[in-house]
C-alpha positions in Angstrom: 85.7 91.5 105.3 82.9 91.4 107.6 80.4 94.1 108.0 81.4 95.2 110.9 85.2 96.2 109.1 84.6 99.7 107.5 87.1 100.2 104.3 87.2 103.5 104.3 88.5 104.5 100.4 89.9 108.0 100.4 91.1 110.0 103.6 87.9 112.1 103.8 85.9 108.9 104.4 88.3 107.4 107.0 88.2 110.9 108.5 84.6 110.8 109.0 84.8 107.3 110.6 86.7 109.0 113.6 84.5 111.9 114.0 81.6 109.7 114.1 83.4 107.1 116.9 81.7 107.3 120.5 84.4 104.4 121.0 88.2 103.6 120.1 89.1 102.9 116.9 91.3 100.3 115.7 93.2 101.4 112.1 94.8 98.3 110.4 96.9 99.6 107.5 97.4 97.2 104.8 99.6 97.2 101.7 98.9 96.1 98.3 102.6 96.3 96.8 104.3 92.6 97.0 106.3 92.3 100.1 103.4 93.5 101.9 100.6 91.4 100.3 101.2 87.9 102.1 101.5 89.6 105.2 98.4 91.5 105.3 96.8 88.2 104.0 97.4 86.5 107.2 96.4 89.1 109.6 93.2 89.4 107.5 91.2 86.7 109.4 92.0 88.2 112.6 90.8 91.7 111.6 87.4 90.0 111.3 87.7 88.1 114.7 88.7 91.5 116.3 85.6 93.2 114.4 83.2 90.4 116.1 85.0 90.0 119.5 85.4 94.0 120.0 81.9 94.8 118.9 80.5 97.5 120.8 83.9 98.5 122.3 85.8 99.1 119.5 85.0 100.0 115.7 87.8 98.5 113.1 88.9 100.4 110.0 91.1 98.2 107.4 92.6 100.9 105.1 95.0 100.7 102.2 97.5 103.1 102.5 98.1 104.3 99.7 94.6 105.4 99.6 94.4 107.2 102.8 97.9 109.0 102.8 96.9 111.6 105.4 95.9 109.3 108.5 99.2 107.1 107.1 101.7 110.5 108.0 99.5 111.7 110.9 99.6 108.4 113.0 102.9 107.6 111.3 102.3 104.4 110.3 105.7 103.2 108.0 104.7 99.6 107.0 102.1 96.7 106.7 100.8 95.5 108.4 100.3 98.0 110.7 97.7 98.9 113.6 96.7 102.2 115.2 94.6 102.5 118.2 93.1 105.7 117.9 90.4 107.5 120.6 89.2 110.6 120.2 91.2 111.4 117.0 94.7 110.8 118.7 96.7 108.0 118.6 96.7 106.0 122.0 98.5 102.9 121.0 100.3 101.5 117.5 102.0 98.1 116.5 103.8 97.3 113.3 104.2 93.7 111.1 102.1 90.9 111.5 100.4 89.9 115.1 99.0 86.4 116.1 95.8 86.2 117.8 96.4 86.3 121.0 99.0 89.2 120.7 96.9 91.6 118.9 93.9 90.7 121.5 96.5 91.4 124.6 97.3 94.9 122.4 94.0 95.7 122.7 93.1 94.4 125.8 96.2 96.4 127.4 94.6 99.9 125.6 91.1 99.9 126.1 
C-alpha cells in the first residue's frame, strides 16, 4: 500500500485515525478468510489510486476486520470488500463488494 493508506492494526489505532481527521475518512474493510481474499485483491490497486487522487480531501484507512472488530459493528460493515465514508466520527456514506474505478470515484465524488 502506498504511504498515504494508513493500516491501522488494532481498534485503538484506527480509532485514533478518526480523532486526528480535519477531513473525511474513507474505511476500506478487507478480509483475509478465502472467499474474501480475491476480492479485496482487486480493489487493492484502487485503494492506492483513491489515496493519491483524494490527497488532501480525504485520508484512506484499509483495515482488516478481524483486527478492528469495534469500527466493523459500529459502521456495520458485514463483508469484504467494504467501504465507509466516515466524517467527523459518523458514518456519512457506505458500499459493500467490489467497486471499479470509476464507481468508487463517483461514491466519493457524490459524498464529499
Amino acid at each position: 500500500m502506498a504511504d498515504r493508506v494508513h493500516q491501522p492494526r488494532e481498534d485503538a489505532e484506527f480509532e485514533f485515525i478518526l480523532a486526528r481527521a480535519d477531513v473525511p475518512v474513507l474505511a476500506y474493510f478487507y478480509g483475509t478468510w478465502p472467499k474474501a481474499v480475491a476480492a479485496c485483491k482487486e480493489v487493492e490497486p484502487l485503494v492506492r489510486e483513491v489515496a493519491e487522487a483524494y490527497q488532501g480531501r480525504l485520508i484512506v484507512v484499509r483495515a482488516d476486520i478481524a483486527r478492528c472488530p469495534g469500527p466493523v459493528r459500529r459502521y456495520g460493515v458485514t463483508g469484504a470488500p467494504s467501504f465507509v465514508l466516515i466524517h467527523r466520527g459518523e458514518a456519512t456514506a457506505a458500499g459493500n463488494g467490489p467497486m471499479a474505478g470509476t464507481a468508487l470515484g463517483e461514491f466519493l465524488d457524490a459524498h464529499l
